[in-house]
N, C-alpha and C positions, 0 to 999 in steps of 0.2 A: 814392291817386288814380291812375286809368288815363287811356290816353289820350280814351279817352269822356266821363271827366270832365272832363278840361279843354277839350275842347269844347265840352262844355254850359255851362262856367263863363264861356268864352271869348263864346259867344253872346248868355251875359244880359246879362254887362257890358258887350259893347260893342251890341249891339243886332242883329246880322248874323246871319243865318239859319244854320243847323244848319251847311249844307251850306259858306256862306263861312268859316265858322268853322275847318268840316273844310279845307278846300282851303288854310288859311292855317297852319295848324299843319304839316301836309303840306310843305308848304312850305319851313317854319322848320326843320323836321325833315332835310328835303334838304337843304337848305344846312349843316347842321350835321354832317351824314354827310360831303357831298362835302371840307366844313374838313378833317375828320379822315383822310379817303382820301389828303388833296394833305402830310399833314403837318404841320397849319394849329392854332397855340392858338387856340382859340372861347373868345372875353370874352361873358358877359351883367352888364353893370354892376350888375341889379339882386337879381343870383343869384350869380356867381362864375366862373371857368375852368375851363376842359378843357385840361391842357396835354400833349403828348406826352414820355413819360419811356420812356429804356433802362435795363429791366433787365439788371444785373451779370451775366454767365457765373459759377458757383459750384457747388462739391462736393455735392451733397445725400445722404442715402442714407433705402435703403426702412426703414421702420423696425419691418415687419414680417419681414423677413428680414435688416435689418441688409446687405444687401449696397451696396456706393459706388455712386453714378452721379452723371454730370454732366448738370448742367442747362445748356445754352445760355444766351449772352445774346437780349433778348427786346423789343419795343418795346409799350409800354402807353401807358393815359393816365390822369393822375390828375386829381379831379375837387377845388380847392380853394375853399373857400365865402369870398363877397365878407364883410367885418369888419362891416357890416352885420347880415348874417343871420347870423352868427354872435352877434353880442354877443344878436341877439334871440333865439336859441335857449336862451342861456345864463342870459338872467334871465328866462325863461318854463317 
C-alpha cells in the first residue's frame, strides 16, 4: 500500500473528498516528521511506536578486504508494533 492508497481508502471510509483526505494524511504525516526531528517517541495506539534508539560505537570490518574500521555511535528509530497487531499477525 502507497500513500495514494491510503488516501483513497481514507476517503471511502470516512466520506471526505480525495483532496481532504490528502490534506489530512499530509498532515499526520508532518507532525509525525516534526515528533521525530525534536527527538519525540510517536505512539499510535492502534499501530505501535516509533521510538528513538542510539546505536553503540563498534569495531566492524570490510569483509571484502578484511581491513578493521570503526563505525561511530549513531541515533535511529525503531519501529515496535502495538500486541494487538501483533497477536493478529500471528494467528493470520
Amino acid at each position: 500500500m502507497v500513500k495514494k492508497d491510503i488516501i483513497t481508502a481514507v476517503s471511502k471510509r470516512t466520506g471526505f473528498t480525495r483532496e481532504n483526505s490528502e490534506a489530512a494524511i499530509n498532515a499526520a504525516i508532518a507532525a509525525i516528521v516534526d515528533a521525530i526531528k525534536s527527538n519525540e517517541e510517536v505512539r499510535i495506539m492502534e499501530l505501535g511506536k516509533l521510538e528513538p534508539v542510539v546505536r553503540a560505537a563498534r569495531n566492524r570490518h570490510n569483509p571484502k578486504t578484511g581491513e578493521k574500521m570503526f563505525a561511530p555511535a549513531y541515533k535511529s528509530y525503531r519501529f515496535k508494533m502495538n500486541s494487538v497487531l501483533k497477536d493478529f499477525i500471528r494467528n493470520n
